[in-house]
N, C-alpha and C positions, 0 to 999 in steps of 0.2 A: 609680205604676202604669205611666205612659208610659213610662221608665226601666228598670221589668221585662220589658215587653213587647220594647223594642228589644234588650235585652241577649238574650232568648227566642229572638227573629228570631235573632240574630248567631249564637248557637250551634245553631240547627237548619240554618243555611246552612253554618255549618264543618264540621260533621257529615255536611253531604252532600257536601260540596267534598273529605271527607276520600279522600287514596288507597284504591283496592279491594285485595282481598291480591290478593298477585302470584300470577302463574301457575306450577301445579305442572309442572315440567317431566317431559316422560316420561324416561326415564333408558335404557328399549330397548323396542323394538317389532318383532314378527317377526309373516307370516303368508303362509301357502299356501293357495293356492286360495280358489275353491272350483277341485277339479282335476272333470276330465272323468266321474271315476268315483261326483263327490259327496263326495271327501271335504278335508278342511280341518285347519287347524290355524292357530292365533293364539297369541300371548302379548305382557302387557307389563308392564313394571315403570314404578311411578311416581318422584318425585324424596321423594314422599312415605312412600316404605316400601310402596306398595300393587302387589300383584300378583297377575295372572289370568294364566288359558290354557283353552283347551280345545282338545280334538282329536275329529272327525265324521265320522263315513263311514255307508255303506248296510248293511245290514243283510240276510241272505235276500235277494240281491238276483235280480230277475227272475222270483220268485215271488208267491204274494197275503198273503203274512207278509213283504214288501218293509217294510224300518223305516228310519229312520232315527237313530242312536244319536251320543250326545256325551257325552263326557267330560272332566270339568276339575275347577277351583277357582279359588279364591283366598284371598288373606291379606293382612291389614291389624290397625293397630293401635286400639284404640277407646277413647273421647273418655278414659276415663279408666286407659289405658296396658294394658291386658287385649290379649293375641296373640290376634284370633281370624282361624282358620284352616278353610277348608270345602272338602271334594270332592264331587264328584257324576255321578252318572251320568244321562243323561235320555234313553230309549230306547222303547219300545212298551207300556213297565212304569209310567210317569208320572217325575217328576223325583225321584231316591233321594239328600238330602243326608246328608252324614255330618260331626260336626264337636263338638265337647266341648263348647262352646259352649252345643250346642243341645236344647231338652227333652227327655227319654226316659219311658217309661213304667215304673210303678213292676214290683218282682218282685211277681207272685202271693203270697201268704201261704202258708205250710203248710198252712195246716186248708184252704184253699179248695180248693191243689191236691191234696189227699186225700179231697176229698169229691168234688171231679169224678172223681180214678181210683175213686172208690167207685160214683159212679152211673155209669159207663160201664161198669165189672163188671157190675152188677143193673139192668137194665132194665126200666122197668116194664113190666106188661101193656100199657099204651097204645100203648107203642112197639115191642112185637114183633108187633103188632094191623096196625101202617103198616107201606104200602108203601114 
């Protein structure tokens, strides 16, 4: 029992003694601003295959629809060898990704979409009744 325990010890100390992974090195790095007028741009590649960027600037600017807007991605490879790859825009609208990746809603059905063109032809009394 004393025998399991020591040998327990010994490998939960080598296990923490053991080397951390090494560091991913960045491979390039670029970036302006923020410049005077608000707007930016970054990018970088990793040693990993992983890469970003975006580019930002003002929007309508000096009016009360003054936004701010960014545009970018990135791409990397995932745990089990899958490219996945995402852009996006994030502006006054909320953040709009776009990427195969990522979930989409199914097509309407036929019968469904011809029952709505059906009841927007025929409206019922109710609703030619509303304001």
């Amino acid at each position: 029992m004393y025998t399991s325990l020591v040998i327990l010890i010994a490998l939960a100390a080598c296990t923490a003694a053991a080397p951390a992974d090494e560091p991913i090195p960045i491979v390039s790095q670029n970036q302006e601003g923020p410049n005077p007028d608000g707007s930016y741009k970054w990018s970088y590649e990793s040693g990993n295959g992983i890469k970003a960027n975006e580019e930002g600037h003002l929007e309508e600017v000096g009016t009360d629809n003054e936004a701010m807007k960014a545009e970018g991605g990135f791409s990397y490879s995932s745990d089990d060898g899958q490219a996945i790859s995402l852009t996006y825009v994030a502006d006054k609208n909320g953040f709009q990704p776009v990427g195969a990746h990522l979930p989409t809603t199914p097509e309407i059905p036929p019968l469904i979409l011809k029952a709505l063109e059906w009841n927007a032809a025929h409206p019922s009394k109710e609703d030619e009744n509303q304001v």
